[in-house]
C-alpha positions as CSV (number, residue, x, y, z in Angstrom):
1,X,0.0,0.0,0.0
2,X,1.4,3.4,-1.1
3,X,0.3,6.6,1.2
4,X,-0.1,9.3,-1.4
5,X,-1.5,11.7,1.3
6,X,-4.4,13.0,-0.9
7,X,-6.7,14.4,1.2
8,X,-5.3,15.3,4.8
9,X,-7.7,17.2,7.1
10,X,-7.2,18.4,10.7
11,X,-10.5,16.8,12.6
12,X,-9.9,18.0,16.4
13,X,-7.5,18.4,18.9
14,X,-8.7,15.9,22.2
15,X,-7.7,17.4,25.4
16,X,-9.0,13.7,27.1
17,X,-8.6,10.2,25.5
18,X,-12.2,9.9,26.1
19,X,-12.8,13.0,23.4
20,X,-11.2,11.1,20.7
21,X,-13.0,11.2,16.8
22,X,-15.2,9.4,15.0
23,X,-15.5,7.1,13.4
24,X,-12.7,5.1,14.8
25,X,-10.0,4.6,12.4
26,X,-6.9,3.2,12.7
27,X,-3.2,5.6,14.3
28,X,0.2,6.2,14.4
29,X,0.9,8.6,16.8
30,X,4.3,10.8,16.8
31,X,6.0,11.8,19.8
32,X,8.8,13.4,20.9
33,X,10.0,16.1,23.8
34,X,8.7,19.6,23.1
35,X,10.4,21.1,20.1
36,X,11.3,18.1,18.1
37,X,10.0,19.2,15.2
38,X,7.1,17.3,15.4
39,X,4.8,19.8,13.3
40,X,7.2,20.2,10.9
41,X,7.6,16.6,9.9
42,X,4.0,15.5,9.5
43,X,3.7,18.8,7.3
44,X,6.5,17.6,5.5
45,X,5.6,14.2,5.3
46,X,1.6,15.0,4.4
47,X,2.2,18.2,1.7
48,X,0.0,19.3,3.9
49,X,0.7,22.6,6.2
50,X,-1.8,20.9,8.7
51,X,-0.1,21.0,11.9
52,X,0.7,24.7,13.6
53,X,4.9,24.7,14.2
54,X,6.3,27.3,16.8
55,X,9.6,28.1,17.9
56,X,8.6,28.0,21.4
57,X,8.0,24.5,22.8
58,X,5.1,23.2,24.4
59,X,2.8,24.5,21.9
60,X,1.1,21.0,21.2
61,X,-1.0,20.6,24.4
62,X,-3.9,17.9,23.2
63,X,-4.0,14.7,21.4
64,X,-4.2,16.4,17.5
65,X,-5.9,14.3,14.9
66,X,-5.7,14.5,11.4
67,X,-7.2,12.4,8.7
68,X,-5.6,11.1,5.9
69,X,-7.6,10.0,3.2
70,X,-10.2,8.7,5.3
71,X,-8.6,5.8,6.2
72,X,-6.2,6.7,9.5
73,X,-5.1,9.3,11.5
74,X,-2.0,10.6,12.2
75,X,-2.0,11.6,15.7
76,X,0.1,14.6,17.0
77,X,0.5,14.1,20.7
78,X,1.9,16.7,22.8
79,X,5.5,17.1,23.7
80,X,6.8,15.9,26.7
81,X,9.1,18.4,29.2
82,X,8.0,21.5,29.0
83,X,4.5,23.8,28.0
84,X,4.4,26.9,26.2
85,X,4.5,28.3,30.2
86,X,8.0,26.8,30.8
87,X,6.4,25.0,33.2
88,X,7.1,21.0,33.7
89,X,4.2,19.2,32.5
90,X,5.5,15.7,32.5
91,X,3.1,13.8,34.7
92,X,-0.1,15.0,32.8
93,X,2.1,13.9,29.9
94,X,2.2,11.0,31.5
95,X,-1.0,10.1,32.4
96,X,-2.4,10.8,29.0
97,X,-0.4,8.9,27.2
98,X,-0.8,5.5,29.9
99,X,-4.8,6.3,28.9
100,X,-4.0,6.8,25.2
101,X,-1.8,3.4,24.8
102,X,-4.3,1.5,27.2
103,X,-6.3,-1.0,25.1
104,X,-5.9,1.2,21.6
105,X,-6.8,-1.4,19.1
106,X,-6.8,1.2,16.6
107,X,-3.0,2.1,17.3
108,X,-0.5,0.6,14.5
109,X,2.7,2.3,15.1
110,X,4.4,4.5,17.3
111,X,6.7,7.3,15.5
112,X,9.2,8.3,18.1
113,X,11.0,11.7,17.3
114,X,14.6,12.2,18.6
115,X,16.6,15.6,17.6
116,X,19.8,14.1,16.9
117,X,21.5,17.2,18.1
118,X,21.2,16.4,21.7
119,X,22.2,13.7,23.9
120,X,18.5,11.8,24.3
121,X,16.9,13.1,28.0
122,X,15.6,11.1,30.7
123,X,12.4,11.8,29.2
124,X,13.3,10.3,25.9
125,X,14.5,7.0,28.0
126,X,11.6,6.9,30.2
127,X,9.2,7.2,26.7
128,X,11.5,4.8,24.7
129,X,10.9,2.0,27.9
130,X,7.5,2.8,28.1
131,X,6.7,1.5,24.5
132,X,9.2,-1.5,24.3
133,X,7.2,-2.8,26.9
134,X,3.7,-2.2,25.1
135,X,4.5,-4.2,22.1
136,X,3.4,-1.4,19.6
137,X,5.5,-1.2,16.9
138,X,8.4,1.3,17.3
139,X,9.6,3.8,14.1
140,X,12.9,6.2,15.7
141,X,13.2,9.4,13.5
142,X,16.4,11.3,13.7
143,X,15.1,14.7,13.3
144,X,17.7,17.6,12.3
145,X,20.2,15.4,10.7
146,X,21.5,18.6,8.5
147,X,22.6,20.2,11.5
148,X,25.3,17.2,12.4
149,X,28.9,16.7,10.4
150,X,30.0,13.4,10.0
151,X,31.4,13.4,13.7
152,X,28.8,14.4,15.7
153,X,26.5,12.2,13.6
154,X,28.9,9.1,15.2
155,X,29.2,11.0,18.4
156,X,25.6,10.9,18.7
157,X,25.2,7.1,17.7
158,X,27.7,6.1,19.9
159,X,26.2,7.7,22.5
160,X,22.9,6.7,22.2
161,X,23.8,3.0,22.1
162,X,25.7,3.4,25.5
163,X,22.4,4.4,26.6
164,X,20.4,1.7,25.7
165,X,18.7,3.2,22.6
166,X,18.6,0.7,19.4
167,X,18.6,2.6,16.6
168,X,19.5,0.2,13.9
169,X,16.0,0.5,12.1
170,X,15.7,4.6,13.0
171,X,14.8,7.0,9.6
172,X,17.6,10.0,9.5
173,X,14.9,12.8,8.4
174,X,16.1,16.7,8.1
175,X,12.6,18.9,7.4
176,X,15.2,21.7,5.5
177,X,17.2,18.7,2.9
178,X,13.4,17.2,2.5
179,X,15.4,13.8,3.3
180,X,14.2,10.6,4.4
181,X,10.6,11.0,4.1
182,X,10.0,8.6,1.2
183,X,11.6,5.9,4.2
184,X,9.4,6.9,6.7
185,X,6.2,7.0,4.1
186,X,7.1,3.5,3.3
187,X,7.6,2.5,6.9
188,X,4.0,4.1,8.1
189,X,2.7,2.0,4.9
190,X,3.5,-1.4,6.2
191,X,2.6,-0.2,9.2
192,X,-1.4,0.8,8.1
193,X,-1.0,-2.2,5.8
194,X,-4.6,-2.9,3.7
C-alpha cells in the first residue's frame, strides 16, 4: 500500500482520550519532547501545512488528529518536558499517554521523534521504555540530521547505544534537505498495511 496523502484534514485536537473522533479509524501517533519538530515533519511528510509549528515548545498541548484519506489518523500528541508556560508538564504527559496506549486497538505504530543534536533526555528514555514494553511497533526518526557533520553524527550514535537506545532500524529525516521522508512514508505504509 502506497500513502499518497491526498486528502489530509485536521479533525480535532482531544484534550482527554475519552474526546477522541469518529468514526474510529486506525493511528500512528508521533511523539517526541517539546520542540522536536514534530509539526514540521508531518507537514512535510503529508504536503500538507496541517499541523501549527512554533519556535517555542510546548505549543502541542492535546491529542491532534488529522485524517488522511479517510482511512487513519495521524496523531500529534503533545511534547513531553516542557508547556508553552515553561512550566514542567510531565506527569499530565504522562497520564495521558498511559490512557492513550491502554487498550488502543486502533494504534498501528508508534513514530518516536529524537533531535539528533542532543544527547536523548531522561524523558526520551523513560518514553522509549515505556513502548518496548507495550508491544506497539516502534519507528525512531532522527530529526535535524543537517545540523550534524560526520562526527557528531557518530558521536551521537555512539552515544545513544551506551544508553540503551537501538537505533539500527531509526529513519535519519532533516525537514530543510526534505530527506528521508520517502523511508518513513514507506515505513508508516507497512505499518497501516490494507
Amino acid at each position: 500500500m502506497k500513502l499518497n496523502f491526498s486528502r489530509v484534514q485536521f479533525i480535532k485536537s482531544a484534550p482527554r482520550v475519552a474526546d477522541k473522533p469518529t468514526p474510529a479509524l486506525k493511528e500512528l501517533v508521533f511523539v517526541g519532547r517539546s520542540n522536536v519538530g514534530k509539526s514540521s515533519l508531518i507537514n512535510l511528510l503529508t504536503g500538507h501545512p496541517i499541523a501549527k509549528v512554533s519556535g517555542k515548545p510546548g505549543k502541542t498541548i492535546f491529542l491532534n488528529y488529522f485524517s488522511v484519506d479517510d482511512k487513519f489518523y495521524l496523531v500529534d500528541a503533545p511534547g513531553y518536558g516542557y508547556t508553552a508556560s515553561g512550566s514542567r508538564h510531565t506527569t499530565n504527559f504522562s497520564q495521558m499517554m498511559e490512557e492513550y496506549f491502554k487498550d488502543n486497538v486502533n494504534l498501528k505504530g508508534v513514530i518516536l521523534l529524537l533531535d539528533s543534536r542532543h544527547t536523548p533526555s531522561s524523558d526520551d528514555l523513560a518514553f522509549y521504555s515505556f513502548v518496548k514494553k507495550t508491544n506497539y511497533p516502534l519507528v525512531i526518526v532522527l530529526t535535524k540530521t543537517d545540523k550534524l557533520n560526520q562526527k557528531e553524527a557518530a558521536s551521537f550514535l555512539k552515544e545513544t547505544a551506551r544508553l540503551g537506545l537501538d537505533l539500527t532500524d531509526s529513519i535519519k529525516t532533516s525537514t530543510l534537505e526534505k530527506r528521508g521522508f520517502d523511508d518513513l512514508q514507506a515505513r508508516l505504509a507497512q505499518l497501516i498495511g490494507d
